[in-house]
N, C-alpha and C positions, 0 to 999 in steps of 0.2 A: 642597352639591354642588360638587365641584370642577369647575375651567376646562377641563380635560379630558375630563369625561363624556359635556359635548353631542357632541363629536367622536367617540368611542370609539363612544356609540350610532349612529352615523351610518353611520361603518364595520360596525356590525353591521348596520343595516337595510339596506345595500347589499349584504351581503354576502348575506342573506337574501333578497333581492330574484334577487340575480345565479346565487343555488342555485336558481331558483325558475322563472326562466325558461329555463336552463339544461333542467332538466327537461322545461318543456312543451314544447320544442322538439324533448329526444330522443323523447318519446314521440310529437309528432306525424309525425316523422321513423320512428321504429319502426311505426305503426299502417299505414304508406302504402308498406310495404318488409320484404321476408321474405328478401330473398339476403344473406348475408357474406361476397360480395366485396369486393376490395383497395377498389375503386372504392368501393361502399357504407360501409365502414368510413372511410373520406375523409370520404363527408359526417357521418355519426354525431361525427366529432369536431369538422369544420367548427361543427355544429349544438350541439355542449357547449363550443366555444371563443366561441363570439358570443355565449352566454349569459352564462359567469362573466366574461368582460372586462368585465361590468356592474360587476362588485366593484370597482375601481378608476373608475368616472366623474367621481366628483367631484375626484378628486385630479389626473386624465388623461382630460378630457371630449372632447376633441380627438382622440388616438389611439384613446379606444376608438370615436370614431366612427368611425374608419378602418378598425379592426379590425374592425366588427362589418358594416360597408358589406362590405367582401372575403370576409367568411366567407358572408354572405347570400348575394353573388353565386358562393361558392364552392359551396357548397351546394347551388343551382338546377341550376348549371351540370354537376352529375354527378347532376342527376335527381331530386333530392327537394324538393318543390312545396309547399313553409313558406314561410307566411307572415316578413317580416323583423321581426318581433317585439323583438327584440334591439336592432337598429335604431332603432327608432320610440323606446326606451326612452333610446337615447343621445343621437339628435334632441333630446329633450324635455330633455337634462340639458347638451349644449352651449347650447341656447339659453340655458338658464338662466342657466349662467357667464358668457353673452355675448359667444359666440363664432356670431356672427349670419353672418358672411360665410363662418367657413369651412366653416359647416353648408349653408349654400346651395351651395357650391362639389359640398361631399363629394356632396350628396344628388341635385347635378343627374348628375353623373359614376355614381352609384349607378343612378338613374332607367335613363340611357342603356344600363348593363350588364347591368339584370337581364332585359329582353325578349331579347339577344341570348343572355346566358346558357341560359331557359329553349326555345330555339330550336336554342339548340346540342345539349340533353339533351331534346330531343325532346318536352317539356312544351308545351301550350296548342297543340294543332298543331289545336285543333278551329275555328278559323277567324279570322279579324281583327278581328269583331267584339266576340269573348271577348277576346281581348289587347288592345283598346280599353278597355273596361271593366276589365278587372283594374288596367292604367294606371290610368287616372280615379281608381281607389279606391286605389290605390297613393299616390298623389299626396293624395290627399286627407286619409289617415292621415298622411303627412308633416307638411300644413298641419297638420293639428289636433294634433302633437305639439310641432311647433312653435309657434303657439298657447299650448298649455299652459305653455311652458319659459319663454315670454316674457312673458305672465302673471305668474307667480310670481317671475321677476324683477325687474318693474315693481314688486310689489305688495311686495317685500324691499327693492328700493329706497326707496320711500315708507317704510316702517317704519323704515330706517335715516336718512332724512332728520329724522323724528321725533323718534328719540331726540336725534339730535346738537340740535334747535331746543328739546330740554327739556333737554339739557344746558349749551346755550349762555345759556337763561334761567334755570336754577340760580345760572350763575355768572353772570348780573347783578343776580340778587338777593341774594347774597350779597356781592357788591361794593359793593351799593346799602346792606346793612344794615351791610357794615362804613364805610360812610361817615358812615353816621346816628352810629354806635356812634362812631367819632370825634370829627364835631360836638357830641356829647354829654360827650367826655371833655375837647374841649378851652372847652367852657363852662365845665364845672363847675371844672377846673385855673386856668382861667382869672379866675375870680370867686375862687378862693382865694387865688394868687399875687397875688392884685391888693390883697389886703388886708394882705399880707405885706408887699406895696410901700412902700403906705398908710402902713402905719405904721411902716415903717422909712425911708423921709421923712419924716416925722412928726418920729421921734425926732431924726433928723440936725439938721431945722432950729429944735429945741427947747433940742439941745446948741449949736447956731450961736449963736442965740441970746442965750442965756446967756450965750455966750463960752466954752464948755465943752468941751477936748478931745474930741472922736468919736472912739469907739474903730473901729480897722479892723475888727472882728469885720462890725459896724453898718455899714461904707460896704458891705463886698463882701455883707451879706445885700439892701441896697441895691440895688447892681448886678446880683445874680442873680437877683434880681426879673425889671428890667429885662429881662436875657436872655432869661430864662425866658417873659418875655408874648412879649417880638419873633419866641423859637422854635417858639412854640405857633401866635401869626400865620401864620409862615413854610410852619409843617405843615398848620392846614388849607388854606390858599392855592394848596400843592402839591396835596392832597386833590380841590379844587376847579375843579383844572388851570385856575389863574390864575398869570400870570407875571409879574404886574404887580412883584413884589418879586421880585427874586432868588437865591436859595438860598444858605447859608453855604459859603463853597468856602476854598481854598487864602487867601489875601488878608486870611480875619478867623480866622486863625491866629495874628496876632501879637497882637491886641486879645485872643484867648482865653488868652494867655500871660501874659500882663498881666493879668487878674483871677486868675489863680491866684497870680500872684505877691499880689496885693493878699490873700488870705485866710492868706497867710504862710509858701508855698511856695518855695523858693529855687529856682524855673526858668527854666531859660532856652534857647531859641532857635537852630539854626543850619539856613540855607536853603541850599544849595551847587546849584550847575550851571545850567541856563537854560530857561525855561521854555517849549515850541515847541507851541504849540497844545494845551493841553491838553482831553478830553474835559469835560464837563460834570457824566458820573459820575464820575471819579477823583476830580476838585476836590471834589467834593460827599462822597466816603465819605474822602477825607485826612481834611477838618475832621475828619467824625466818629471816626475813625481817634486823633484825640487828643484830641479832646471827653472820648469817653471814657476813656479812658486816665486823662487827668489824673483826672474826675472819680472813677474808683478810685481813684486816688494818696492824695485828698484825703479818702477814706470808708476806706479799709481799709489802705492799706499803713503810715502811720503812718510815713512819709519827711518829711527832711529837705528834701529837692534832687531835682531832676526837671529829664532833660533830651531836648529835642525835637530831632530832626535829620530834616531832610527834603531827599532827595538826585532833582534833577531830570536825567534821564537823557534818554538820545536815543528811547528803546526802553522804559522803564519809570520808574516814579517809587516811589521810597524810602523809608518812613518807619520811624521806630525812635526810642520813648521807655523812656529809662532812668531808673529810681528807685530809692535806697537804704534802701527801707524791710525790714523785718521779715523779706522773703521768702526762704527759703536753698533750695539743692539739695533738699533733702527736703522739702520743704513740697507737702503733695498739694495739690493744684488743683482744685478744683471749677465748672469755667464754670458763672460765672453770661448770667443773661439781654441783660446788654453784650456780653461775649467772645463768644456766641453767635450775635449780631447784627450784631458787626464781623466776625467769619469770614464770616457769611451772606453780606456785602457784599464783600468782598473777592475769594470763590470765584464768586462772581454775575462779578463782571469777570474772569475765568479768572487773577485774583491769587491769593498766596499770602499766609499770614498766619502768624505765628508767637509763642506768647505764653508765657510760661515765667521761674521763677524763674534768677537770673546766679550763676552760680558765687561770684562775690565778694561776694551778697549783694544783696537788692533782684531787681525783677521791669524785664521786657522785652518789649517789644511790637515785633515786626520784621515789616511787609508792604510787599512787593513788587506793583506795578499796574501792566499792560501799557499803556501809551501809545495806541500802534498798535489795540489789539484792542479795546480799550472803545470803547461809545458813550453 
């Protein structure tokens, strides 16, 4: 079922509804009236125009109750003694919408016109205490239309309270189970990296030892141990909305430049302009801005030289890593689940992100972060 159907049948059951009353109204109108005079033909349409303004209620719950209050009164008032039928029908559908005050307004204004109407066309002249009672019952059908509209309000309300509280506990169960699914990934990362550690300590202080060159291969699988536990800490920490540690920002940018140089990257570094308060997401998605980067650099591009330049603005902050590896013009590009995830971060702070083989060869990561607009 398309998003449209419920609608479309809605309009059809109003419209059905609106042909329907329309009807009882001429014919009760016809059964109580045998002349085609001007005047009579007045009410006959008065009497099909209060009807079909039903077709539009729900879209115009307000108007048709004005319209259908005026045709009623229109109606009486040249002699033809229908019930307001029409009325009662729009009652019950402003109330709905919840238009509470201007239904009381319309109907007390309706109340006060219809006995002077039927006074002016010579109806109910059989005494005051028939036009007390017709009142009474008048009034009464009001309430109880009213009544009904605010009913089915209430009880649309509630329904709609419901979904939203099964929707808001979807999405804390699934927050909750991607938390679990976390804590799980970072045990299990965690006991593996750690053996990795293990033994590449191990080996470092067996070649110390000995007196035996360590190869750099062996300090930086060392080192990204290291990282690797502190980053894994740092995530679920985040996870666990503890702040007790604080996140890798701007600051351990140069310490990340320096282990890539250690696995035998020739890169290097340049910070330019001054740094004015900056947010806490910018700093947080820079690092990773060239976390990953390099760490492509150093799996796929198969470069010599990599360099970091990060340009501190009054209004945005800069970054752009160039490498001379493998990559040319024509090189199709396939985002991977990095690129993916630095754009994600970047269009999240309404930055721009820019990632593409260099003309002269080797690949380019260029994003631009609002200052001012992140938080």
């Amino acid at each position: 079922m398309s998003a449209g159907e419920p609608a479309v049948r809605a309009r059809f059951a109003d419209g059905v509804i609106a042909v329907g009353v329309a009807a009882a109204l001429l014919v009760t109108g016809l059964s109580g009236q045998r002349s085609t005079t001007n005047i009579d033909m007045l009410g006959y349409a008065l009497l099909t125009a209060g009807g079909l303004a039903l077709a539009v209620r729900r879209r115009a719950p307000v108007t048709v109750l004005a319209v259908t209050g005026l045709c009623a009164v229109g109606y009486q008032s040249v002699g033809f003694d229908v019930a307001a039928v029409a009325y009662l029908f729009a009652v019950y559908a402003a109330v709905r919408s919840g238009h509470r005050t201007a239904t009381v307004a319309t109907s007390v204004a309706v109340l006060a016109m219809l006995p002077l109407a039927a006074l002016a066309s010579g109806l109910h002249d059989t005494g005051a205490a028939f036009a007390q009672a017709r009142g009474a019952l008048e009034i009464a059908w009001l309430i109880a239309a009213a009544a009904a509209g605010e009913a089915l309000r209430q009880a649309e309300r509630r329904a709609d309270e419901a979904e939203r509280t099964r929707e808001e506990t979807a999405r804390r169960r699934a927050d909750e189970e991607r938390l679990r699914i976390a804590r799980e990934l970072h045990d299990s990362l965690t006991h593996q990296i750690s053996v990795i550690k293990v033994q590449a300590e191990a080996a470092v202080h067996v070649a110390r030892k000995r007196g035996e060159e360590v190869p750099p291969a062996l300090l930086a699988i060392q080192e990204a141990g290291r990282e690797a536990s502190r980053e894994l800490r740092a995530t679920l920490e985040a996870l666990r909305d503890d702040d007790t540690t604080p996140p890798r920002g701007l600051d351990d940018v140069p310490e990340m430049v320096e282990r890539a140089r250690a696995i035998g990257l020739d890169a290097t570094l340049t910070i330019g302009g001054r740094r004015h308060g900056m947010p806490a997401a910018v700093d947080r998605t820079v690092y990773r801005i060239v976390q990953e980067s390099l760490t492509n650099i150093a799996r796929h591009a198969d470069a010599a030289t990599a360099s970091v330049r990060i340009d501190c603005r009054p209004d945005t902050l800069a970054v752009r890593i160039d490498d001379d590896g493998r990559a040319t013009p024509h090189t199709t590009l396939t985002p991977g689940l990095g690129l993916i995830g630095m754009r994600e971060r970047v269009t999240a702070l309404g930055g721009r992100l820019r990632a593409q083989p260099r003309d002269e060869g080797g690949f380019t990561v260029q994003a631009e972060l609002p200052v001012d607009q992140a938080s």
